[in-house]
C-alpha positions as CSV (number, residue, x, y, z in Angstrom):
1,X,45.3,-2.6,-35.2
2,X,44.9,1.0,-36.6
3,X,43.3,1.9,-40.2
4,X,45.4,2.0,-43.2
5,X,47.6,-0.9,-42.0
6,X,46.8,-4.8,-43.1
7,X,46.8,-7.6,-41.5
8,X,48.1,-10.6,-43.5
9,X,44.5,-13.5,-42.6
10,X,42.2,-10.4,-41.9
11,X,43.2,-9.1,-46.1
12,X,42.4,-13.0,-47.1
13,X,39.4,-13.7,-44.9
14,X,37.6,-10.0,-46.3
15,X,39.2,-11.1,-50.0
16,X,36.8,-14.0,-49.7
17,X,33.7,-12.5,-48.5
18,X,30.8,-10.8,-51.0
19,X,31.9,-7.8,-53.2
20,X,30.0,-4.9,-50.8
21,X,31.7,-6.1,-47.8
22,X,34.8,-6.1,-50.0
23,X,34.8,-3.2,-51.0
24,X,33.6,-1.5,-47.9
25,X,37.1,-3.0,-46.1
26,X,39.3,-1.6,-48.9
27,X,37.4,1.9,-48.8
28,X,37.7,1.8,-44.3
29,X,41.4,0.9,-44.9
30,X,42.6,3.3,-48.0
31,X,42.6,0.4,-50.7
32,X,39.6,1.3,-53.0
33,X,42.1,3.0,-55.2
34,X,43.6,-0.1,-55.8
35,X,42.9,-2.5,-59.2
36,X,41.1,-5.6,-59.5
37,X,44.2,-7.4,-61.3
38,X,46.5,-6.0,-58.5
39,X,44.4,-7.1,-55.2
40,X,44.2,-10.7,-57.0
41,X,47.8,-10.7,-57.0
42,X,48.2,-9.5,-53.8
43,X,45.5,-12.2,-52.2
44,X,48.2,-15.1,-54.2
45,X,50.9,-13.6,-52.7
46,X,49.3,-13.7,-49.0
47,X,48.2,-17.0,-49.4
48,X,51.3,-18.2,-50.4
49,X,52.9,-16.2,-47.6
50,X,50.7,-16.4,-44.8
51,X,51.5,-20.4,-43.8
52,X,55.2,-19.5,-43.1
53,X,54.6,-16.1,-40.8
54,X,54.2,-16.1,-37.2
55,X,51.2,-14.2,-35.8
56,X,53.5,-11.0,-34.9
57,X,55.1,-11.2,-39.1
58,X,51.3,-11.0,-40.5
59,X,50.7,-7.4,-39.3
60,X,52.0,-4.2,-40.4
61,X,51.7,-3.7,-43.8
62,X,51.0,-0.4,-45.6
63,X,49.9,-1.0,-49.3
64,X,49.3,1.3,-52.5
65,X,51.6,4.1,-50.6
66,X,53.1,7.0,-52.3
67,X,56.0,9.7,-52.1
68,X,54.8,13.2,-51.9
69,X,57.5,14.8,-51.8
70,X,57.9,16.2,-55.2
71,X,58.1,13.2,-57.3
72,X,56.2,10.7,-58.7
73,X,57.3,6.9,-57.3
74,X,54.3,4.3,-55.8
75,X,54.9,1.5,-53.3
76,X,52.5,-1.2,-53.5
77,X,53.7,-3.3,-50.5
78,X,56.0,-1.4,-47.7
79,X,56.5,-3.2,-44.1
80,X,58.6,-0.6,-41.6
81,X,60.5,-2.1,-38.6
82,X,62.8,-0.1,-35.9
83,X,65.4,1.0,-39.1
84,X,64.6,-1.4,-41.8
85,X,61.7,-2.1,-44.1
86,X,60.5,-4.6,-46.6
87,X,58.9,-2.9,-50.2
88,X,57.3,-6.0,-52.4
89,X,56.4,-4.6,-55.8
90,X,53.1,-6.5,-57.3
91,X,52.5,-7.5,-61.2
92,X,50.2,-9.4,-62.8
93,X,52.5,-10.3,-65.6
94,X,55.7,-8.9,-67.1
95,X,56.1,-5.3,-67.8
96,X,56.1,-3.4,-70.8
97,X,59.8,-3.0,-69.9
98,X,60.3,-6.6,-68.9
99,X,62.4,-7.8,-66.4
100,X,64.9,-5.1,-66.7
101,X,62.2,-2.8,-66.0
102,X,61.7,-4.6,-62.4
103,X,64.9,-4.1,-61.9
104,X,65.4,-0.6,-62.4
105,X,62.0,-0.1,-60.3
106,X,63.7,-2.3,-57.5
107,X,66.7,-0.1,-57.8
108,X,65.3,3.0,-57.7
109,X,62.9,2.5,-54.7
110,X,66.1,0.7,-53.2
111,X,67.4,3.7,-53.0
112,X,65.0,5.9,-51.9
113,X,63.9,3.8,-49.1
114,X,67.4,4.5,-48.0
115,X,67.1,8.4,-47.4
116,X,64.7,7.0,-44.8
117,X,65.8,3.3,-43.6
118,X,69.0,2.2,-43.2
119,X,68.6,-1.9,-44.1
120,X,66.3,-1.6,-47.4
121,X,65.1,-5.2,-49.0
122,X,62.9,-4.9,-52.5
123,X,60.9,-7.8,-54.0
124,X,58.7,-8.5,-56.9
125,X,56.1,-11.1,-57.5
126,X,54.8,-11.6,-60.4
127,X,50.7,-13.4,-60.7
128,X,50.8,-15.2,-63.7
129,X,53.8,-17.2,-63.6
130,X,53.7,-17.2,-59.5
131,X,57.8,-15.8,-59.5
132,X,59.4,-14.1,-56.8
133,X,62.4,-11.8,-57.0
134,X,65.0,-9.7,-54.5
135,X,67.5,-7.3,-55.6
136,X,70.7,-8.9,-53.9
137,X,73.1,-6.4,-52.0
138,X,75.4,-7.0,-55.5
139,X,72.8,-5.1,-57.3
140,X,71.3,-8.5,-59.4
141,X,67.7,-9.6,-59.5
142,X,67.3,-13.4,-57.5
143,X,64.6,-15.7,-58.0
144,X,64.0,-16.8,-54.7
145,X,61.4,-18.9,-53.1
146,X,58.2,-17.2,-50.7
147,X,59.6,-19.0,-47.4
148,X,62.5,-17.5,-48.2
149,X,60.8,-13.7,-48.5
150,X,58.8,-15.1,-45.1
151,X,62.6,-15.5,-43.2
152,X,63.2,-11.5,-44.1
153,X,60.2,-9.9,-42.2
154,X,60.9,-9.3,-39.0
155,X,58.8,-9.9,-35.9
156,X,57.9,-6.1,-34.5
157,X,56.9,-3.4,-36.9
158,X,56.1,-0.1,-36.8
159,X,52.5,1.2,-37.0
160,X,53.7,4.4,-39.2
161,X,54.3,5.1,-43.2
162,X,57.6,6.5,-43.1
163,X,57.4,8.1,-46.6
164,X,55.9,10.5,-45.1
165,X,59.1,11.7,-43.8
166,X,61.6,11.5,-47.1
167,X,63.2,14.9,-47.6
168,X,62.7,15.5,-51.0
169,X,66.5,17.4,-51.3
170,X,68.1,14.0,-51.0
171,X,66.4,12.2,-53.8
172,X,66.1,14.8,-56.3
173,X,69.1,16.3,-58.0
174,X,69.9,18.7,-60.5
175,X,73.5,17.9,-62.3
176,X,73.7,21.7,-62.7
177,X,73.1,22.6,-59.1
178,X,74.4,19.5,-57.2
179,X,77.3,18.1,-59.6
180,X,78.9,16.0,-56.6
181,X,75.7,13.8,-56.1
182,X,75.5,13.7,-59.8
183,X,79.4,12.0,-59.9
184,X,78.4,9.6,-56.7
185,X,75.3,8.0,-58.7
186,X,72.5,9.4,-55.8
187,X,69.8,10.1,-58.0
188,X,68.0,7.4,-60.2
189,X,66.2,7.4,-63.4
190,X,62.6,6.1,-64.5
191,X,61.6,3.4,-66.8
192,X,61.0,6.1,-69.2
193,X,64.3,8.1,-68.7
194,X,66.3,4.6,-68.7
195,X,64.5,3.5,-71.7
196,X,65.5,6.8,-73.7
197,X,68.9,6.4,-72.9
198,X,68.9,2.6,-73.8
199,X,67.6,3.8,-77.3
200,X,70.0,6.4,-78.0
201,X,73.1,4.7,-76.6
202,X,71.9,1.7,-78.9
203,X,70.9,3.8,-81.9
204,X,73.3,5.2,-84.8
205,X,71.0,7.9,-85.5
206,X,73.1,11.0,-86.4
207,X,70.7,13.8,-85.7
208,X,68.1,13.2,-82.2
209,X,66.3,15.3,-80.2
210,X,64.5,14.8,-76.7
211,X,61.4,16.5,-75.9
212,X,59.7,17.3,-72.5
213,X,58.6,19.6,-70.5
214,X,59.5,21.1,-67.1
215,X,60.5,18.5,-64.5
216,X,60.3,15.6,-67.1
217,X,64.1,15.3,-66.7
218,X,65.7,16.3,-69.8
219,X,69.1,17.7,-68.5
220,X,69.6,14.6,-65.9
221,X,68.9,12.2,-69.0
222,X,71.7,14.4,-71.3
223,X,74.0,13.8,-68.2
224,X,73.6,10.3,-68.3
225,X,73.9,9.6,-71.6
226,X,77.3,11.5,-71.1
227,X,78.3,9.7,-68.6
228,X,77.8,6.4,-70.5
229,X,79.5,7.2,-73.7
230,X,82.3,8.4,-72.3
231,X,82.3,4.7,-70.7
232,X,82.3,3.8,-74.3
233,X,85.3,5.9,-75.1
234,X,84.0,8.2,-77.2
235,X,84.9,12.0,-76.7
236,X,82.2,14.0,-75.5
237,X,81.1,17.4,-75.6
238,X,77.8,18.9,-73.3
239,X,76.8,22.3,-74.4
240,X,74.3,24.4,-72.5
241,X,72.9,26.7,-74.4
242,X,72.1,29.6,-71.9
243,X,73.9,31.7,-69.5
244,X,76.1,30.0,-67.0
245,X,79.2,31.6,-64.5
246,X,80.1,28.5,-62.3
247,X,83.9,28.8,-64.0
248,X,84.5,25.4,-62.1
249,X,81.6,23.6,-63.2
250,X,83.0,21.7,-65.9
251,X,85.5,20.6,-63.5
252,X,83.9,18.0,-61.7
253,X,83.0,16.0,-65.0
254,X,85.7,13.4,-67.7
255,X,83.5,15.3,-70.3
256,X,83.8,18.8,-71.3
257,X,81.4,21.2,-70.5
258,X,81.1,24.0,-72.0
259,X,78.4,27.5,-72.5
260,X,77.1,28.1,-75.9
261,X,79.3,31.6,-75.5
262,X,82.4,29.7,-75.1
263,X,82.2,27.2,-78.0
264,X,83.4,28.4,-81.7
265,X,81.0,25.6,-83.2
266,X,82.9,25.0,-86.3
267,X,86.0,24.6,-85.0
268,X,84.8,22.2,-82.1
269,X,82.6,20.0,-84.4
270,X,85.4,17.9,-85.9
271,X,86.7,17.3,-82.4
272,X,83.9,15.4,-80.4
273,X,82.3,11.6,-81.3
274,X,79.4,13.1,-79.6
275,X,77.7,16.5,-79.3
276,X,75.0,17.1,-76.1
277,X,72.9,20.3,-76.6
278,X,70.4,21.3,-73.2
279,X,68.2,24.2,-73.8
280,X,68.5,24.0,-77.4
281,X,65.4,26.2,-77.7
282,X,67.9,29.0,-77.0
283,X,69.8,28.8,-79.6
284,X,70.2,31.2,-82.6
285,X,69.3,29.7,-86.2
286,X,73.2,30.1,-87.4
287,X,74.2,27.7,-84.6
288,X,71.3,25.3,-84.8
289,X,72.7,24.9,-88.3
290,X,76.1,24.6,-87.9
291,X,75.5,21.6,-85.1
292,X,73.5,19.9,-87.9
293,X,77.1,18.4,-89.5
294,X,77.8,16.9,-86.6
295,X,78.8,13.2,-86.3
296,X,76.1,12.6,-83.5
297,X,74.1,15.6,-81.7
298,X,71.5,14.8,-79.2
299,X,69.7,18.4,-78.5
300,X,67.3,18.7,-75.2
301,X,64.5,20.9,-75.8
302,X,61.1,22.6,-75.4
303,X,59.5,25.1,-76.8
304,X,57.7,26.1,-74.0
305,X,60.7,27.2,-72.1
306,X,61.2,30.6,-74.3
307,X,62.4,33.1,-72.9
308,X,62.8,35.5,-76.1
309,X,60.5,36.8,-78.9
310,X,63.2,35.8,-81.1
311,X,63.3,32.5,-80.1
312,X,59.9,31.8,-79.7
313,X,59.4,32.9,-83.7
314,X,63.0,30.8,-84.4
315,X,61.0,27.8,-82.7
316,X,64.0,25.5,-82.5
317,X,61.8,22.4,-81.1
318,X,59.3,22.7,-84.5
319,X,62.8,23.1,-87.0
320,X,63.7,20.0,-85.2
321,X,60.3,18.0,-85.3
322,X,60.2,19.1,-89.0
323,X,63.5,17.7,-90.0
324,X,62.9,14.1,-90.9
325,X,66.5,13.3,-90.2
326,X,66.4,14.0,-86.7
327,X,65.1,11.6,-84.6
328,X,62.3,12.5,-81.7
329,X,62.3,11.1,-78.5
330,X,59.8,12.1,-75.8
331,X,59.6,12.7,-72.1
332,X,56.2,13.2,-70.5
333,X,56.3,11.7,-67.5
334,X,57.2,14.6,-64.5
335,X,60.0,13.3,-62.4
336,X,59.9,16.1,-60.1
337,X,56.6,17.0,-59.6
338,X,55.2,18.0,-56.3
339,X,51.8,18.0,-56.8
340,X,51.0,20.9,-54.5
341,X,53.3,23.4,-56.1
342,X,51.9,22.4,-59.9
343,X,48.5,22.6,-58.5
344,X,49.3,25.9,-57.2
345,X,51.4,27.3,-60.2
346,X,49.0,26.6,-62.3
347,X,46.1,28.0,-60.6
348,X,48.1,31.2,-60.5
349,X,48.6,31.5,-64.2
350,X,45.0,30.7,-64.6
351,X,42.4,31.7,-61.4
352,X,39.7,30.0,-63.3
353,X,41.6,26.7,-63.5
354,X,40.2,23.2,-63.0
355,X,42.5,22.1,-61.3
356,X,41.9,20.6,-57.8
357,X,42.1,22.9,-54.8
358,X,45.0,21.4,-52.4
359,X,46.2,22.5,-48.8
360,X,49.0,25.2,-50.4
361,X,51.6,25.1,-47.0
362,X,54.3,25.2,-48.8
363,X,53.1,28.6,-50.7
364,X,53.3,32.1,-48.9
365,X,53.0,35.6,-50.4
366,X,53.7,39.0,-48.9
367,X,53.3,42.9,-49.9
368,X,55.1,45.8,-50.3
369,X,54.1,49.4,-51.5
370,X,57.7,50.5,-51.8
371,X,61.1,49.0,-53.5
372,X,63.0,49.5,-50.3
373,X,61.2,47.7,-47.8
374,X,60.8,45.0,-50.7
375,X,64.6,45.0,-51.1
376,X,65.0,44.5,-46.8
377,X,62.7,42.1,-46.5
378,X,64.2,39.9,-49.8
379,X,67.8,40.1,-48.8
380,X,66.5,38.8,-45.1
381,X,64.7,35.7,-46.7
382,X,67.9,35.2,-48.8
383,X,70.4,35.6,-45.9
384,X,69.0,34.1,-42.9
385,X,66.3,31.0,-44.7
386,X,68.4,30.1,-47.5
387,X,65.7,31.4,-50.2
388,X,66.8,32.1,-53.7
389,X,65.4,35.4,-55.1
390,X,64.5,35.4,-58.7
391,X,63.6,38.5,-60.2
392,X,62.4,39.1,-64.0
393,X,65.3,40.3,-65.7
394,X,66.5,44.3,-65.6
395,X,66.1,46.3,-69.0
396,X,66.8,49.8,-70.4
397,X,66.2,50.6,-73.4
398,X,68.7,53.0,-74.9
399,X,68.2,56.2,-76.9
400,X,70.7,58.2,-78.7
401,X,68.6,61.4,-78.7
402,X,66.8,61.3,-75.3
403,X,67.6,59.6,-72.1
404,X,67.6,56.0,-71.2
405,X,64.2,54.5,-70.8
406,X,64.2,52.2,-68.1
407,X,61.4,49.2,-68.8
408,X,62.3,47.5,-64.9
409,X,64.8,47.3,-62.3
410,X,66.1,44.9,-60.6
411,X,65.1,45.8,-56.1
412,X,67.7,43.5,-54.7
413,X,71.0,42.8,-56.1
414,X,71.1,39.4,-54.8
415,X,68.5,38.2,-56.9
416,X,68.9,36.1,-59.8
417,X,67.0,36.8,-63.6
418,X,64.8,33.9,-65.2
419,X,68.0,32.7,-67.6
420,X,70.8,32.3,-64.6
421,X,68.6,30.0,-63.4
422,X,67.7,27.8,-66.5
423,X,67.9,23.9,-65.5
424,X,68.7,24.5,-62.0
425,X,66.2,23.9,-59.1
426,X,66.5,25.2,-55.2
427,X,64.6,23.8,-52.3
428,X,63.9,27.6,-51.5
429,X,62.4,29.9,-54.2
430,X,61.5,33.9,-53.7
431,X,59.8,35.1,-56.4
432,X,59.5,38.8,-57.1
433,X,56.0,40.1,-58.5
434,X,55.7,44.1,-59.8
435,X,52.4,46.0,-60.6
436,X,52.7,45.3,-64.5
437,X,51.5,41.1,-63.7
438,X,47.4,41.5,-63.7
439,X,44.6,38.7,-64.8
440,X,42.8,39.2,-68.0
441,X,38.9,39.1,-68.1
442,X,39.2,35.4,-68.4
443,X,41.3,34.6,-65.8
444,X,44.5,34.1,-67.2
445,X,47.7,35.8,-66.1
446,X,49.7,38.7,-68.2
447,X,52.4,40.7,-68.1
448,X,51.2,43.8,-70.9
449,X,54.6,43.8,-73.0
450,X,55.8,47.8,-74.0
451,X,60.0,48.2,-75.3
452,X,60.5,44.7,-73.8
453,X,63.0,42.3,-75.4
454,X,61.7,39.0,-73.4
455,X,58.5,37.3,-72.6
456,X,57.6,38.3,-69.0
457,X,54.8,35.8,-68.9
458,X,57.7,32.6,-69.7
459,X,60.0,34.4,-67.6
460,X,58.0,34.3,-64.4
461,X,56.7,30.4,-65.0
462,X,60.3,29.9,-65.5
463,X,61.0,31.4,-61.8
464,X,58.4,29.8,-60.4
465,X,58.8,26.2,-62.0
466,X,62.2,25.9,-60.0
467,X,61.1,25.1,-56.6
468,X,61.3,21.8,-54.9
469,X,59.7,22.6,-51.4
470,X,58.7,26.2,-50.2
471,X,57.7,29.1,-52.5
472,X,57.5,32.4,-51.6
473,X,56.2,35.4,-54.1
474,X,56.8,39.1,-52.9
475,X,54.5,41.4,-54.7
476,X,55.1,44.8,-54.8
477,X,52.6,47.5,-55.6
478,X,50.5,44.9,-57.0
479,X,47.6,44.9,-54.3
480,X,45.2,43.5,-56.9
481,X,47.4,40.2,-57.5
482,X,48.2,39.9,-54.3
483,X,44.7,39.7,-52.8
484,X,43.9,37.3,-55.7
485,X,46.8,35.3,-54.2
486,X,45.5,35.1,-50.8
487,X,41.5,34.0,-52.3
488,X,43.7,31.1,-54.4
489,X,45.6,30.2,-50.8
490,X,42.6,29.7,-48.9
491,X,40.7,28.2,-51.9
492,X,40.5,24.6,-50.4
493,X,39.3,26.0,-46.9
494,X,36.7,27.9,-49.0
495,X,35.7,25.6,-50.9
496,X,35.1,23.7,-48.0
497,X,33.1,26.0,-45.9
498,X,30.9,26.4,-49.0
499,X,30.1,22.5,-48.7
500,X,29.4,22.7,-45.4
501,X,27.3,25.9,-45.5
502,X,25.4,24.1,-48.6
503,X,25.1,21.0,-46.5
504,X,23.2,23.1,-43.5
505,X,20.9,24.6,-46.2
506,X,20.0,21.2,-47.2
507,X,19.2,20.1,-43.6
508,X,17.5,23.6,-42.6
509,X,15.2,23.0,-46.2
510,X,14.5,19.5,-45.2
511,X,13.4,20.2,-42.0
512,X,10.9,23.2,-43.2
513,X,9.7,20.6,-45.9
514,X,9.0,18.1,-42.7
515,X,7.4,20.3,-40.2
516,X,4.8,21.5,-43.0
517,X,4.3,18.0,-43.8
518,X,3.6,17.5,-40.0
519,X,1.7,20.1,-40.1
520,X,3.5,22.0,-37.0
521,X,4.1,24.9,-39.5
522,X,2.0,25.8,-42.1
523,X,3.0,26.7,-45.4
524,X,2.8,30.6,-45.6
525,X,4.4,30.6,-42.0
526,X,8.1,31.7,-42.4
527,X,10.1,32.4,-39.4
528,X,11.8,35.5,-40.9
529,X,15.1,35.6,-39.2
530,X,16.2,31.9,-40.5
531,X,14.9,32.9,-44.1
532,X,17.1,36.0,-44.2
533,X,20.2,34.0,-42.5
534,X,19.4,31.5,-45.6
535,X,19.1,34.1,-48.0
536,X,22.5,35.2,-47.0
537,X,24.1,32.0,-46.7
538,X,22.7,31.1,-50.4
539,X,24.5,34.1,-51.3
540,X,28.0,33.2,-50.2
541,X,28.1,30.2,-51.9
542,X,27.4,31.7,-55.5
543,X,30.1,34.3,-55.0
């Protein structure tokens, strides 16, 4: 029986023994994480369990598992077999979102157990009134009985957590960049996102706004609640409110979708029952106005998506928070979220961060002294591995009296600016880097601004914030940022050869302190060579 996998009487027999020998099993198997109320429900459920399994049902069970794949979604009971697998979700007592709320959790991992299993069966059993549920193939929670959960396991099982392998570009979507998986229903929301729209669809509030930041799922709640009140019959407008050339878009949706440039706002506001605004920090104060009078607006925003100087001092998100008619709802729970990439991002923004050093293999970074081989090597990466190349946007700055100044320029032409690529997200993301990005003496990123209309800084966390799976950042002619790069990339290996070089230190110390008290070497006796080598290793780890 390997580690990390339970065995149904060797979970109840440990359960029953002293607290140190307890706790030593959960820590040799990957359990300490777990909570006291949660391994008490578990033990019920076993023992309850446990008299209707054969010896070949009891083994196999992976608990407390979760995706890492770029969102946040925990299993606590998964059981893999050939190409089906049990998942029994574990509570103590009803959920804050009741028994809806187990539902939509059932649902959700329902489906994306499927990505990696074709026959998916989801439970829930609850402690304190000692219930058991399935979601039934026609999508409705069953009270069944535990023999009945004991007839569903199978006899063989397979000694590996399949997760591991979900691709994380079939079970997260963006509406804007994947509109067909959108229209079949293959993405899912969270208690949080479900509750929202529950609210809103319930609610007669005339003005509301949703909150959130990146990756909290703003735009994917805005298409949902589209999609649901046109069910209602009401006629339904989605604005997005920053630049957007797929002609065909609004094509694959009953609503209409439309670009803030395209909508005359006065003359479309009598038309629509209800009005659905994404990127609302982008919008000009006439506009924000004018959608006030509306019969029901729902705006998506967040302030910290700016892209302008002029819309950072408009601050659409604080007019909105201020107006005591609107109505605030907030998302702060990160959907998409791979937690390698945030760790990463935000380390790069800020080389003194706290944050915990991970393995960063799905970051890379190259140089280039000159735009041309820059330009090659980009339109390679684009053509032949499917990256996206983002590139801050291009700006001249005319002059009636002297020539053009030109701020930047774009290297490749198939690279994209920070505001085509506004809600979207790509599995592939190349992100451009020029000599003007440099750390200040605290650590923190910036981008000195000089005859520039948009904020560089935003721009760039806006580039970077749309990857799901590999990042790539070219810098050119920054060798500064780029070494600084390669010290954050190897910052967990470092970190751990500083451990292990502080460990030997420890040891060599110990052993001096030892030998003296032996009295094999006395106390003014140094052997030279291992004081220097000590010296020296001292020194690496303070640098």
């Amino acid at each position: 029986m390997k580690r990390n996998i339970v065995e149904v009487d060797t979970f109840l027999r440990m359960y029953e023994l002293d607290d140190e020998l307890k706790r030593n099993y959960l820590q040799i198997n990957g359990l300490d994480s777990m909570q006291r109320h949660e391994l008490d429900t578990l033990n019920s459920l076993f023992k309850q369990l446990s008299p209707f399994l054969k010896s070949s049902q009891k083994n196999g069970y992976f608990l407390d598992k979760s995706i890492k794949c770029g969102i946040q979604e925990q299993f606590d009971v998964l059981r893999f077999s050939g190409d089906s697998v049990i998942n029994i979700e574990l509570k103590y007592k009803i959920p804050k979102y009741g028994i809806s709320g187990i539902f939509n959790q059932l649902q959700r991992h329902e489906h994306l157990l499927k990505n990696i299993c074709e026959t998916v069966q989801t439970f829930c059993y609850i402690f304190d009134s000692n219930m058991l549920y399935q979601l039934t193939d026609s999508k409705k929670l069953k009270e069944i009985r535990i023999a009945d959960l004991a007839t569903s396991i199978c006899d063989d099982y397979v000694e590996e957590n399949l997760l591991e392998h979900i691709d994380s570009s079939n079970i997260l979507i963006s509406p804007y960049s994947e509109p067909q998986k959108f229209i079949e229903s293959k993405y899912f929301l969270s208690d949080e996102q479900r509750d929202i729209v529950e609210k809103l669809i319930s609610d007669n509030n005339q003005l509301n706004a949703i909150t959130g930041g990146p990756g909290t799922g703003k735009s994917l709640v805005l298409f949902e609640l589209a999609k649901r009140y046109l069910e209602q019959g009401n006629k339904v407008l989605f604005i997005f409110s920053a630049k957007f050339e797929d002609s065909d878009f609004d094509s694959y949706f009953s609503f209409d979708f439309k670009a803030i440039k395209d909508v005359e706002i006065n003359h479309v506001i009598p038309k629509y029952d209800i009005i659905l605004v994404d990127e609302a920090q982008r919008l000009r104060e006439s506009q924000i106005k004018s959608l006030l009078d509306s019969k029901k607006i729902i705006f998506a925003v967040d302030h910290r998506q700016v892209l302008r100087f002029t819309e950072e001092k408009l601050s659409i998100e604080k007019l909105l928070r201020g107006n005591e008619a609107v109505t605030l709802y907030e998302l702060t729970e990160k959907v998409r979220a791979d937690k390698e990439l945030s760790s990463f991002i935000q380390n790069f923004f800020d080389c003194h961060s706290k944050v915990q050093a991970e393995e960063f293999t799905k970051v890379n970074a190259v140089y280039f002294d000159s735009d041309i081989d820059a330009r090659t090597f980009i339109e390679k990466m684009a053509l032949n591995e499917n990256y996206v190349p983002i590139e801050l946007t291009e700006y001249k700055k005319y002059n009636w009296s002297k020539p053009s100044e030109i701020y930047r320029t774009r290297i490749s032409n198939c690279s994209k600016n920070q505001f085509e690529v506004i809600g979207r997200e790509y599995n592939k993301v190349l992100v451009v880097i020029d000599d003007k990005a440099k750390y200040d003496e605290n650590g923190k990123l910036i981008i000195p601004q000089k005859n520039y209309d948009y904020i560089e800084l935003n721009g760039l966390f806006e580039a970077m914030t749309r990857v799901r799976e590999n990042l790539l950042l070219v810098f050119v002619r920054n060798k500064n940022l780029f070494i600084k790069t390669g010290e954050l990339l190897n910052l967990k290996s470092s970190t751990k050869e500083r451990e292990n070089i502080r460990n030997l230190l420890t040891v060599s110390q110990k052993l001096e302190e030892n030998l003296i008290a032996e009295g094999t070497l006395k106390k003014n006796e140094y052997v030279v060579t291992n004081r220097k080598i000590r010296a020296q290793m001292g020194n690496f780890i303070k640098k």
